[in-house]
Every structure is written in structure tokens, then in C-alpha cells.
PQR file of N, CA, C, O and H, with PARSE charges and radii, in Angstrom:
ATOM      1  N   UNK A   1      45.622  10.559 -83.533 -0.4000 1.5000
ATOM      2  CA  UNK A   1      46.285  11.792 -83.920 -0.0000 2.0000
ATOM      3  C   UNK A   1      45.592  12.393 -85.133  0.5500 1.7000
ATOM      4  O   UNK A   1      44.834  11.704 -85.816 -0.5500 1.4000
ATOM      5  N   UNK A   2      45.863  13.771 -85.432 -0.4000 1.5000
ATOM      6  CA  UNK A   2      45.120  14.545 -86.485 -0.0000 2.0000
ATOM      7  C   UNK A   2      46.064  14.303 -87.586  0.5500 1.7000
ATOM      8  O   UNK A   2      47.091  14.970 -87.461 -0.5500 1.4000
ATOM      9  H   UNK A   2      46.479  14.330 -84.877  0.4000 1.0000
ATOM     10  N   UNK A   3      46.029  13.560 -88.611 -0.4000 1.5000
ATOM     11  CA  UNK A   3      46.894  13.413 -89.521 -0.0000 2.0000
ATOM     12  C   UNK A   3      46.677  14.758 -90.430  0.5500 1.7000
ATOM     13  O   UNK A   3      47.756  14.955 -90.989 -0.5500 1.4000
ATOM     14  H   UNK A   3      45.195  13.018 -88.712  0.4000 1.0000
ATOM     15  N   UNK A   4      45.879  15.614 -90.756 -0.4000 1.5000
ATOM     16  CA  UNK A   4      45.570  16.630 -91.331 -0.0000 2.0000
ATOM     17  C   UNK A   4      46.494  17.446 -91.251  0.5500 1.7000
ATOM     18  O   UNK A   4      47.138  17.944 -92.174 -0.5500 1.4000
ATOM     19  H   UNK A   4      45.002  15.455 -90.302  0.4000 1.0000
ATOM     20  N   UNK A   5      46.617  17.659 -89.818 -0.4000 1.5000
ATOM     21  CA  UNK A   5      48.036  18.931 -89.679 -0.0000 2.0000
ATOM     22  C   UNK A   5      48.885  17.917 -88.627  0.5500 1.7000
ATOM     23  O   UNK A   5      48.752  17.762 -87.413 -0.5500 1.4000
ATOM     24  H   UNK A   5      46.093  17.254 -89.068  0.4000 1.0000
ATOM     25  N   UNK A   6      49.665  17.390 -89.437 -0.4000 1.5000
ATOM     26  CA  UNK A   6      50.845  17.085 -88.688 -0.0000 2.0000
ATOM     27  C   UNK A   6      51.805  18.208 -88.288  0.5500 1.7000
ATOM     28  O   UNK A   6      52.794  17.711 -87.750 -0.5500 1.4000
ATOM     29  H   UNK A   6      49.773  17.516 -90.423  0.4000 1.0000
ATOM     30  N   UNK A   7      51.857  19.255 -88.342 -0.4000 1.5000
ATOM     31  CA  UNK A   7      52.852  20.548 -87.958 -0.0000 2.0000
ATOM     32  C   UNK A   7      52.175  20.641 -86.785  0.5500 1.7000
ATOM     33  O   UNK A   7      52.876  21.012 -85.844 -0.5500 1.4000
ATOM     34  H   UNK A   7      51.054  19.658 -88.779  0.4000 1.0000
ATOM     35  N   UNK A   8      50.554  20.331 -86.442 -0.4000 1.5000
ATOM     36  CA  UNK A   8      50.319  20.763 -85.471 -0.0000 2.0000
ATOM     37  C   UNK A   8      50.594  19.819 -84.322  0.5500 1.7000
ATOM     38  O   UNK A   8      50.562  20.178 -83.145 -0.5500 1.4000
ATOM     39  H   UNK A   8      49.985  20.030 -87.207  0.4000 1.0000
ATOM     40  N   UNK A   9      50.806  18.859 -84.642 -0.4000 1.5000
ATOM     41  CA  UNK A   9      50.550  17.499 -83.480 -0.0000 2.0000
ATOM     42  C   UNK A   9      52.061  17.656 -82.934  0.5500 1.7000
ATOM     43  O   UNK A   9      52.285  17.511 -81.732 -0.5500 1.4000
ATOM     44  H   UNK A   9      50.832  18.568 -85.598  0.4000 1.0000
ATOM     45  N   UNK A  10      53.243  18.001 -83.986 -0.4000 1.5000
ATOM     46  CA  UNK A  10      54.404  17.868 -83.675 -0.0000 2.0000
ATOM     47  C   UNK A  10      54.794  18.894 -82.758  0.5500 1.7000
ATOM     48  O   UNK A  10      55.571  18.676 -81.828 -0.5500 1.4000
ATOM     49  H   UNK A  10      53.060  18.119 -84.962  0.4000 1.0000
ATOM     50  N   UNK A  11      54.180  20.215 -83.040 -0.4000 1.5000
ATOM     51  CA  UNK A  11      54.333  21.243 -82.556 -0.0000 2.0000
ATOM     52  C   UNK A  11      53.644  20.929 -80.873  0.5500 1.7000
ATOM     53  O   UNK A  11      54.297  20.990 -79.831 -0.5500 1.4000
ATOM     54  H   UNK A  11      53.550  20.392 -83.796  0.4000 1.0000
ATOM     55  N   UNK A  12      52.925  20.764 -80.932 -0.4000 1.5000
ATOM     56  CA  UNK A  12      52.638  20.158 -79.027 -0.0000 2.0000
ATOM     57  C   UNK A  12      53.138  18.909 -78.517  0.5500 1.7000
ATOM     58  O   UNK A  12      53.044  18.574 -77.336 -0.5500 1.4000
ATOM     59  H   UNK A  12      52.394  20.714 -81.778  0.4000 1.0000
ATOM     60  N   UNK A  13      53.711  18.180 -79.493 -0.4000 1.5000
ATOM     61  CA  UNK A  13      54.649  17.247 -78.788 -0.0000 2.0000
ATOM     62  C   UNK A  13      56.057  17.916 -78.307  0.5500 1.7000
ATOM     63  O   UNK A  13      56.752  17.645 -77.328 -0.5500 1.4000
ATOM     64  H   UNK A  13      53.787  18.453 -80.452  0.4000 1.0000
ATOM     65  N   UNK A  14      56.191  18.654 -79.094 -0.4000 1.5000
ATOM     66  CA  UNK A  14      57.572  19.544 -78.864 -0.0000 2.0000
ATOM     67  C   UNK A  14      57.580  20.186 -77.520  0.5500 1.7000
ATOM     68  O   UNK A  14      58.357  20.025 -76.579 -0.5500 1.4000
ATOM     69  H   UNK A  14      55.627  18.873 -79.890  0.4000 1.0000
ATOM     70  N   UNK A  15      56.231  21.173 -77.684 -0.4000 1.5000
ATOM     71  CA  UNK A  15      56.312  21.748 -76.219 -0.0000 2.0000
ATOM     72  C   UNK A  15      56.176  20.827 -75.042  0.5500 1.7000
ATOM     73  O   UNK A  15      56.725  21.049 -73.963 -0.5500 1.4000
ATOM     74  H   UNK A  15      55.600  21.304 -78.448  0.4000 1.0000
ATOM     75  N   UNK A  16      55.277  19.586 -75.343 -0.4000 1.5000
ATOM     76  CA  UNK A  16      55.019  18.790 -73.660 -0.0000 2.0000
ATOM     77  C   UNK A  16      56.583  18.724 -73.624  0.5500 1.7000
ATOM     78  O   UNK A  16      57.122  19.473 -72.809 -0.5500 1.4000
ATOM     79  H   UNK A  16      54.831  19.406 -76.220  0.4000 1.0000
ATOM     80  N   UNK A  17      57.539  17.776 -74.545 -0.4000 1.5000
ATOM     81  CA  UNK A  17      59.249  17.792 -74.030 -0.0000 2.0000
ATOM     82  C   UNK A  17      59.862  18.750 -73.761  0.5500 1.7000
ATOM     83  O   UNK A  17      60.909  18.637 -73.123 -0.5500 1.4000
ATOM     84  H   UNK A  17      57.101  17.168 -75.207  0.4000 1.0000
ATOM     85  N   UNK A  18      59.360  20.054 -74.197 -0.4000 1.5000
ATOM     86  CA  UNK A  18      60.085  21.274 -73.473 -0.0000 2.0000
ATOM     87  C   UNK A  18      59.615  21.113 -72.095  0.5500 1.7000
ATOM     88  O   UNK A  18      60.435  20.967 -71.189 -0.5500 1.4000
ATOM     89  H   UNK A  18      58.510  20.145 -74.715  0.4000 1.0000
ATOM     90  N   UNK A  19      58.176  21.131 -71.838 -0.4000 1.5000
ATOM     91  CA  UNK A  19      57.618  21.494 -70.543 -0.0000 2.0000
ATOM     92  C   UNK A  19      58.446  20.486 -69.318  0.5500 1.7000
ATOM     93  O   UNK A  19      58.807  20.922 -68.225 -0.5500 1.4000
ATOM     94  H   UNK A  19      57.510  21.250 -72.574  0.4000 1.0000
ATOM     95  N   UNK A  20      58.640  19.034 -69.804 -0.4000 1.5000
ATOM     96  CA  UNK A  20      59.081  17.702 -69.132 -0.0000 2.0000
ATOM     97  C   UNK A  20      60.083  17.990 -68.863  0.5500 1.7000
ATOM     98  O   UNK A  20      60.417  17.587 -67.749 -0.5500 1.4000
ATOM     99  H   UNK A  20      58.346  18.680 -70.692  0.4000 1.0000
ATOM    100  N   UNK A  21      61.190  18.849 -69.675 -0.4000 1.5000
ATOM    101  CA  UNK A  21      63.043  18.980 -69.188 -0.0000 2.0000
ATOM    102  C   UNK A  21      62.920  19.934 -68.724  0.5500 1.7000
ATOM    103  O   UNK A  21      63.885  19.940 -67.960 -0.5500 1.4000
ATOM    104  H   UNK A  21      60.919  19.176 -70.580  0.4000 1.0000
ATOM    105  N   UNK A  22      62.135  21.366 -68.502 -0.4000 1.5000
ATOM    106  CA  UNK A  22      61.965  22.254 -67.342 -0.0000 2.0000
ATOM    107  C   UNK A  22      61.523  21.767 -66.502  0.5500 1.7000
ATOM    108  O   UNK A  22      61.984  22.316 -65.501 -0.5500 1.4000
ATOM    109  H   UNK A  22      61.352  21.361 -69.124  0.4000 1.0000
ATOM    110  N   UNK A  23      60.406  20.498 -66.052 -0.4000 1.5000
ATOM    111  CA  UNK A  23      59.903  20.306 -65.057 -0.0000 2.0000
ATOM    112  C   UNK A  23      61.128  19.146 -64.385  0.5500 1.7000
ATOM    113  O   UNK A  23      61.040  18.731 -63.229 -0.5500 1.4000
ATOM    114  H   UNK A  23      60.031  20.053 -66.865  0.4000 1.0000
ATOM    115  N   UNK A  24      61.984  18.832 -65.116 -0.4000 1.5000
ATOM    116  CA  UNK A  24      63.209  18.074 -64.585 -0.0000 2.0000
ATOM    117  C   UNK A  24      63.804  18.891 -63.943  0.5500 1.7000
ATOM    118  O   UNK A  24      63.897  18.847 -62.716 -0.5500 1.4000
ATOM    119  H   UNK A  24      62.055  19.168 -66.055  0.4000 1.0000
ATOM    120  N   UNK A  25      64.298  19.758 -64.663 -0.4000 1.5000
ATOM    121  CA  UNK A  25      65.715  20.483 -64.596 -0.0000 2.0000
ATOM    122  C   UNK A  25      64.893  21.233 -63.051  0.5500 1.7000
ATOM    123  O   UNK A  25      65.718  21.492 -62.175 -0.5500 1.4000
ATOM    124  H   UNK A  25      64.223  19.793 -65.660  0.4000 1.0000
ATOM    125  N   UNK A  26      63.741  21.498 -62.768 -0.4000 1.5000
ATOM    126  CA  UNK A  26      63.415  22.520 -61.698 -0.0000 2.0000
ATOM    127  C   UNK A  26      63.295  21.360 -60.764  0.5500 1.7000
ATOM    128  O   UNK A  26      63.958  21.605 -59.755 -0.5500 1.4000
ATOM    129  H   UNK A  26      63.070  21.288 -63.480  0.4000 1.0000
ATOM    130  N   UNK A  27      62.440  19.645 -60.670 -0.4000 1.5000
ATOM    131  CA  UNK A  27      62.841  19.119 -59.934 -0.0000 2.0000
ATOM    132  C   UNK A  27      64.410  18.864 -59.117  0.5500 1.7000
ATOM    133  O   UNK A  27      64.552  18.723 -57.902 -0.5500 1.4000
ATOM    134  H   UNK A  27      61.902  19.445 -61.489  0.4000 1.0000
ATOM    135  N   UNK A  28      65.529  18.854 -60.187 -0.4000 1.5000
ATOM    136  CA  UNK A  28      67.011  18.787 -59.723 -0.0000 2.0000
ATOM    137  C   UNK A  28      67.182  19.838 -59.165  0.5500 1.7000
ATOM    138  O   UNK A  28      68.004  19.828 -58.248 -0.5500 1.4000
ATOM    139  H   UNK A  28      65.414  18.969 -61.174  0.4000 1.0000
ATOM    140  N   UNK A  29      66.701  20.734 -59.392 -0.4000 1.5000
ATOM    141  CA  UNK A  29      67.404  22.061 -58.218 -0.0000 2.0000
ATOM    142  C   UNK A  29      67.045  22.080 -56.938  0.5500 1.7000
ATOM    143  O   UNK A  29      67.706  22.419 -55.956 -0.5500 1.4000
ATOM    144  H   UNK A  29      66.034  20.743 -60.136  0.4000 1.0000
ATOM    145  N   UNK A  30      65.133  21.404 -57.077 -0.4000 1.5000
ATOM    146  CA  UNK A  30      64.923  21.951 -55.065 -0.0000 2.0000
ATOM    147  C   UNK A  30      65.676  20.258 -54.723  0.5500 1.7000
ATOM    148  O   UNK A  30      65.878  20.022 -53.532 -0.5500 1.4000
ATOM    149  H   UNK A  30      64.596  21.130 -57.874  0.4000 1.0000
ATOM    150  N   UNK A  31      65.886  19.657 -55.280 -0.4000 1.5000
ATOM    151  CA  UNK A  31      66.895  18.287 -54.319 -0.0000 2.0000
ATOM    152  C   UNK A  31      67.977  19.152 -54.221  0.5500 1.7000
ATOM    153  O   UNK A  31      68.290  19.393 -53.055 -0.5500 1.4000
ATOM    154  H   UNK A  31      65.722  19.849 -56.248  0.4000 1.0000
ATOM    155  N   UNK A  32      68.600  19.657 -55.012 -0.4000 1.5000
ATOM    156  CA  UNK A  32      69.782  20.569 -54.392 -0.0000 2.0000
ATOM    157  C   UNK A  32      70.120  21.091 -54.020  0.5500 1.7000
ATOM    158  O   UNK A  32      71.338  21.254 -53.939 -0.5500 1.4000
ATOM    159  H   UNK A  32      68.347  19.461 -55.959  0.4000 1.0000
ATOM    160  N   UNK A  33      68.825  22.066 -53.264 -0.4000 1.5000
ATOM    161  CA  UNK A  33      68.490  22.716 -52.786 -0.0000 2.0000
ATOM    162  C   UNK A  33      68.586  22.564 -51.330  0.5500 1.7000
ATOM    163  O   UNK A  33      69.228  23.283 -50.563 -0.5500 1.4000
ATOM    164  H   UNK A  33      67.836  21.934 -53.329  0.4000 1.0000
ATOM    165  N   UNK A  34      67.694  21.287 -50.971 -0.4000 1.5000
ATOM    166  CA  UNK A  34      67.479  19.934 -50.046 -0.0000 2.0000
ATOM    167  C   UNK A  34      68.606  19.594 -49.601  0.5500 1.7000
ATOM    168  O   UNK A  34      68.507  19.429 -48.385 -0.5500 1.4000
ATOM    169  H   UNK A  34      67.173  20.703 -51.593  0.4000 1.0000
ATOM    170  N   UNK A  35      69.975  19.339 -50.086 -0.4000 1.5000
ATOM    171  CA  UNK A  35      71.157  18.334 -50.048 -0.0000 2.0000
ATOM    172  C   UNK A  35      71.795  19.466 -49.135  0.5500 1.7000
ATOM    173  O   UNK A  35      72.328  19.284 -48.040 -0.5500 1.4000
ATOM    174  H   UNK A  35      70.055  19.473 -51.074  0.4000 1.0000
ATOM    175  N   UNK A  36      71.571  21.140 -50.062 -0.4000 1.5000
ATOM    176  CA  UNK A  36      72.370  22.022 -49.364 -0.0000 2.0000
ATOM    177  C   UNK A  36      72.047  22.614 -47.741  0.5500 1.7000
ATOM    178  O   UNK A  36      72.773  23.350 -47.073 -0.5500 1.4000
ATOM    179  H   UNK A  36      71.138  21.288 -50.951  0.4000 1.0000
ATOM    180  N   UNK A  37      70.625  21.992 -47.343 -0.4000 1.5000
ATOM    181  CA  UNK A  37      70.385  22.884 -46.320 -0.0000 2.0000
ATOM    182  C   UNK A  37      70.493  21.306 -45.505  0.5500 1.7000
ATOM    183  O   UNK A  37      70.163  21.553 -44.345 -0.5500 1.4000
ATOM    184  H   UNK A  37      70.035  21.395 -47.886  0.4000 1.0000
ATOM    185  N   UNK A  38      70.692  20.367 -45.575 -0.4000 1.5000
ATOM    186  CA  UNK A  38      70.789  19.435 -45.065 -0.0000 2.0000
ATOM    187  C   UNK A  38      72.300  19.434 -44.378  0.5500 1.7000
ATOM    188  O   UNK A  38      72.537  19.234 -43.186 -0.5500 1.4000
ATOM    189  H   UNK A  38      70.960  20.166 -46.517  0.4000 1.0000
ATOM    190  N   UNK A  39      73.075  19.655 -45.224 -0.4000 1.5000
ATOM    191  CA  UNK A  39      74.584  19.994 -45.044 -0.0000 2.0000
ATOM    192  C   UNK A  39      74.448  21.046 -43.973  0.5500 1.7000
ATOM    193  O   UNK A  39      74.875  20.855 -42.834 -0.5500 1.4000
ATOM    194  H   UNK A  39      72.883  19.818 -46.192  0.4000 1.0000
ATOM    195  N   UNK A  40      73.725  22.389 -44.424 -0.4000 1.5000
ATOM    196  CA  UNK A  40      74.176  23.357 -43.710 -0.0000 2.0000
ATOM    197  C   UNK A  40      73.736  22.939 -42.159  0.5500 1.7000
ATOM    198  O   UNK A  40      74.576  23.147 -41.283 -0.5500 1.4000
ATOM    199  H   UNK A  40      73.378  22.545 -45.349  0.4000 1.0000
ATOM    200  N   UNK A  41      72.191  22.236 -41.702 -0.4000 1.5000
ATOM    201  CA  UNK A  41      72.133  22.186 -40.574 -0.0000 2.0000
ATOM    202  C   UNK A  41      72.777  20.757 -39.907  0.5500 1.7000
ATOM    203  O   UNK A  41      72.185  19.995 -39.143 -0.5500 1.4000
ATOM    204  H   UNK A  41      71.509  22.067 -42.413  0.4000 1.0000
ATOM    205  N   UNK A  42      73.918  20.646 -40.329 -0.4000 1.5000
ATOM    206  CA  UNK A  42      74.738  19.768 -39.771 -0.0000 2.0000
ATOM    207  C   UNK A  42      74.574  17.581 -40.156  0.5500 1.7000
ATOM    208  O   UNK A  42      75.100  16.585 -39.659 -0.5500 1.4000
ATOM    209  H   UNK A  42      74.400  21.265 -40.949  0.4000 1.0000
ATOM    210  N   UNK A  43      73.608  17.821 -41.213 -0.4000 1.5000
ATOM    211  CA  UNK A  43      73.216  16.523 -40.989 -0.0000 2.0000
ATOM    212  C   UNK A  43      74.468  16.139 -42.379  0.5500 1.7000
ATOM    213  O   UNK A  43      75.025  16.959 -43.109 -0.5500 1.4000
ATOM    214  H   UNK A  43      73.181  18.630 -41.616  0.4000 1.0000
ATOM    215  N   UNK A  44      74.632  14.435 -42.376 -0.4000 1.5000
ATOM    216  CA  UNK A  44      75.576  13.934 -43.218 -0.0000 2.0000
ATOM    217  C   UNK A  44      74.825  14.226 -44.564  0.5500 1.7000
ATOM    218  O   UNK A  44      73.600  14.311 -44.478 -0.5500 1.4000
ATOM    219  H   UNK A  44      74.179  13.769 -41.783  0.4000 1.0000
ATOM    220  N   UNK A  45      75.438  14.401 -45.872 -0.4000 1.5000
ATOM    221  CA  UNK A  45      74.280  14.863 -47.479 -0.0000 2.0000
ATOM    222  C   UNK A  45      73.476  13.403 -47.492  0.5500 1.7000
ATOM    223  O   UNK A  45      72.253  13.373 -47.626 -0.5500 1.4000
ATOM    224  H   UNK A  45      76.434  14.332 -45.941  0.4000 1.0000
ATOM    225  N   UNK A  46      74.197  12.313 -47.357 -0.4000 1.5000
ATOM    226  CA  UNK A  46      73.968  10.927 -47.505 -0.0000 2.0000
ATOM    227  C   UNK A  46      72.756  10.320 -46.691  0.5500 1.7000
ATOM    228  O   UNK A  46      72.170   9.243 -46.800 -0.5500 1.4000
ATOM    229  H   UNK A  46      75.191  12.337 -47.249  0.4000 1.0000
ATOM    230  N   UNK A  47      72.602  11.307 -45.902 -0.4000 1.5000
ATOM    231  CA  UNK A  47      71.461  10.767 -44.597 -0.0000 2.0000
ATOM    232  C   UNK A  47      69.869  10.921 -44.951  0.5500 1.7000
ATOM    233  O   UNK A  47      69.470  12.041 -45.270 -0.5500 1.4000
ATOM    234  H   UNK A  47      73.078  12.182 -45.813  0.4000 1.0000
ATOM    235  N   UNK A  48      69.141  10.053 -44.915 -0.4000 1.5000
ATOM    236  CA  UNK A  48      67.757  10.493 -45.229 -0.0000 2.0000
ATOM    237  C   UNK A  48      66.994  11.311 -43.962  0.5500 1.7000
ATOM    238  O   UNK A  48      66.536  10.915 -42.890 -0.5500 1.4000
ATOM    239  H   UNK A  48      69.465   9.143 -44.656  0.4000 1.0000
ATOM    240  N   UNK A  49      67.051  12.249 -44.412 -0.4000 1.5000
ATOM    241  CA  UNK A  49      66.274  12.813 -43.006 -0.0000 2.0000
ATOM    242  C   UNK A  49      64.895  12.759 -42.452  0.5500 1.7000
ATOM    243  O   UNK A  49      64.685  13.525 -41.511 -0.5500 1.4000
ATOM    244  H   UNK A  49      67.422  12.571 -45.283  0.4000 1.0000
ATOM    245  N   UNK A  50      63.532  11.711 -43.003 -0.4000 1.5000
ATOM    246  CA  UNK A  50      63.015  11.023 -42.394 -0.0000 2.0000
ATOM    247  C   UNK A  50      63.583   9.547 -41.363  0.5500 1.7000
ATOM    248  O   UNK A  50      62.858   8.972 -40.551 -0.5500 1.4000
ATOM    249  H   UNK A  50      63.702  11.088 -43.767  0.4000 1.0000
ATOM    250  N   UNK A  51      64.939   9.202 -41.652 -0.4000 1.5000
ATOM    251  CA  UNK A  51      65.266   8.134 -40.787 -0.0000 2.0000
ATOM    252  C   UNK A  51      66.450   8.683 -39.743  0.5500 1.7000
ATOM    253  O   UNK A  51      66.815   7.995 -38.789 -0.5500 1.4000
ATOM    254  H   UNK A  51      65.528   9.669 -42.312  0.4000 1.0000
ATOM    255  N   UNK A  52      66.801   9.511 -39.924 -0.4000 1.5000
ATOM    256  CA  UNK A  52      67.974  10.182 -39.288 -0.0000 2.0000
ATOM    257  C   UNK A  52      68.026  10.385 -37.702  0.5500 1.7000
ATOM    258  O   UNK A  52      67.541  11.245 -36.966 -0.5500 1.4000
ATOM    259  H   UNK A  52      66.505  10.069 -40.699  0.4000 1.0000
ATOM    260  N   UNK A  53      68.921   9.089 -37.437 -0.4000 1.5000
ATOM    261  CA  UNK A  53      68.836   9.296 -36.050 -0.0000 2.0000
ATOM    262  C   UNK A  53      68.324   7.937 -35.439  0.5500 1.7000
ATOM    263  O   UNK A  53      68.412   7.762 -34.224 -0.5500 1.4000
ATOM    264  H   UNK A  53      69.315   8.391 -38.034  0.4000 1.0000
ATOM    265  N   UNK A  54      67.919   7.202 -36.067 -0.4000 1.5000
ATOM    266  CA  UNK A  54      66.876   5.804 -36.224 -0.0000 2.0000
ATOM    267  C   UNK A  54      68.315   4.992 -35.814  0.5500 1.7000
ATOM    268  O   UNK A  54      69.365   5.121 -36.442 -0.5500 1.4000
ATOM    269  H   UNK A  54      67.848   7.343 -37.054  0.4000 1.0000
ATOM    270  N   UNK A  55      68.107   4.027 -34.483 -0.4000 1.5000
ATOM    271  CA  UNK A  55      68.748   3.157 -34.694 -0.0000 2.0000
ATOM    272  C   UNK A  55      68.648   1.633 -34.663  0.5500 1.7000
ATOM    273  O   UNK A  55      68.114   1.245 -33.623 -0.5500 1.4000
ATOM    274  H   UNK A  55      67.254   3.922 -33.972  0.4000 1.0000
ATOM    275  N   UNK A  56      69.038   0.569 -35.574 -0.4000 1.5000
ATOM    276  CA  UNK A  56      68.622  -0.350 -36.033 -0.0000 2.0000
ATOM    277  C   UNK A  56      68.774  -1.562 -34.560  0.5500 1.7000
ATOM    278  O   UNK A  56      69.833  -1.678 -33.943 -0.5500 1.4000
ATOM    279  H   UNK A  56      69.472   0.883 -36.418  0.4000 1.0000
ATOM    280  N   UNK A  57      67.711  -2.230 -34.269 -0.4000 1.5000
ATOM    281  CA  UNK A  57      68.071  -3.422 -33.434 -0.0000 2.0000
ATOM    282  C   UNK A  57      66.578  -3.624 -32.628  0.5500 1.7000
ATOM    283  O   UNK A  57      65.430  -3.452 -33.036 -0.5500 1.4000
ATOM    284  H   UNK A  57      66.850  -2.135 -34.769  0.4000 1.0000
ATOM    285  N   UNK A  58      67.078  -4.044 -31.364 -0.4000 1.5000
ATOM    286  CA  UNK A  58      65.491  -4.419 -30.613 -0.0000 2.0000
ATOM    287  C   UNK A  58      65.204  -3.139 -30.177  0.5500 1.7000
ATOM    288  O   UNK A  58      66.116  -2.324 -30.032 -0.5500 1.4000
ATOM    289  H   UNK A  58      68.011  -4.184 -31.032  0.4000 1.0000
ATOM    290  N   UNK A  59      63.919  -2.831 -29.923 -0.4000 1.5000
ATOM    291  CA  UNK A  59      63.413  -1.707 -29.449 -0.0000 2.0000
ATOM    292  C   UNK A  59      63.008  -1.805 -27.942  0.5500 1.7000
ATOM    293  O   UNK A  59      62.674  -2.903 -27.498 -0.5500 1.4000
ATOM    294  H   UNK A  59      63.179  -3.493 -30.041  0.4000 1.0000
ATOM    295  N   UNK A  60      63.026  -0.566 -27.038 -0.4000 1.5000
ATOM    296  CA  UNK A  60      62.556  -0.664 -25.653 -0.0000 2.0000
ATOM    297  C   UNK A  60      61.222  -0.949 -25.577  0.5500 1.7000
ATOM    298  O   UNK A  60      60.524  -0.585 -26.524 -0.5500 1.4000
ATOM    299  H   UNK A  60      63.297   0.327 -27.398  0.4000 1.0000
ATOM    300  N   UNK A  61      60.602  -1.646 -24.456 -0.4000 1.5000
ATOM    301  CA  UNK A  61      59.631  -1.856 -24.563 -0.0000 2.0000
ATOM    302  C   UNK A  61      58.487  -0.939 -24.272  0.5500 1.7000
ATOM    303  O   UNK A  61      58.719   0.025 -23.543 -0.5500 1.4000
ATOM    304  H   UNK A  61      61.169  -1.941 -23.687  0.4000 1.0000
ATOM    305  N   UNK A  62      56.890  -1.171 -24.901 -0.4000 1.5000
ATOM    306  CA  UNK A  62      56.211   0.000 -24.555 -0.0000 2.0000
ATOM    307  C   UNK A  62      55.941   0.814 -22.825  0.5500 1.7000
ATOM    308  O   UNK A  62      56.683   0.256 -22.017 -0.5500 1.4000
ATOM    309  H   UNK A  62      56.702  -1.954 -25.494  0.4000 1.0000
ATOM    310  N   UNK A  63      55.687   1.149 -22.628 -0.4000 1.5000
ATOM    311  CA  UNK A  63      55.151   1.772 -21.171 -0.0000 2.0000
ATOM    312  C   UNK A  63      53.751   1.520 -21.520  0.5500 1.7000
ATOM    313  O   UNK A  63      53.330   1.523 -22.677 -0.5500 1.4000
ATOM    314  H   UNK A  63      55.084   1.603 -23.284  0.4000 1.0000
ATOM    315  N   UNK A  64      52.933   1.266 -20.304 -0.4000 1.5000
ATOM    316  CA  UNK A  64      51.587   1.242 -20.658 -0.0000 2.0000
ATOM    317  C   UNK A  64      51.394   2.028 -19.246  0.5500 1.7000
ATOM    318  O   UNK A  64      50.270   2.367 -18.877 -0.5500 1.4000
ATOM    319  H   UNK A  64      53.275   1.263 -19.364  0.4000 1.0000
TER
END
């Protein structure tokens, strides 16, 4: 660190934590975003919709 100007070092530590809780706060919205259109096209909020629909046990066998 530049011990010379500490106003300055603090001053861009300040902004990266500004930049980090906007880049939060905008991550939480498109998940909520996500949750809401998940709802709307009928799926449960709780459901991952890469597995959705997946059901657990033995599988059919291949066709060749």
C-alpha cells in the first residue's frame, strides 16, 4: 500500500465496497427476478429448473 496518501488508498477501498454491495444488491434482484418468472410459468419457486421434472430411481434402458 502507498502509505504516503492514505486518503487515497482508503478512498478506493471505499469505492471497491460500494461497487461489491451494488454488485450484490443487482445479483439479488435477477434471482428474483428468476424465482418470479419461475412461479409465473407454473413451476414450484423451490424447484431447480435444471432438474425439474427428473425422476429419481433406475433408469430405462438404452435403445441401441
Amino acid at each position: 500500500m502507498d502509505n504516503r496518501r492514505p486518503e487515497l488508498t482508503k478512498r478506493q477501498k471505499e469505492m471497491a465496497r460500494l461497487k461489491k454491495a451494488q454488485e450484490k444488491v443487482e445479483r439479488r434482484n435477477v434471482r428474483q427476478r428468476e424465482r418470479e418468472e419461475r412461479i409465473a410459468a407454473g413451476l414450484p419457486p423451490d424447484e431447480d429448473p435444471d432438474i425439474a421434472g427428473i425422476v429419481p430411481g433406475p433408469q430405462p434402458p438404452l435403445e441401441e
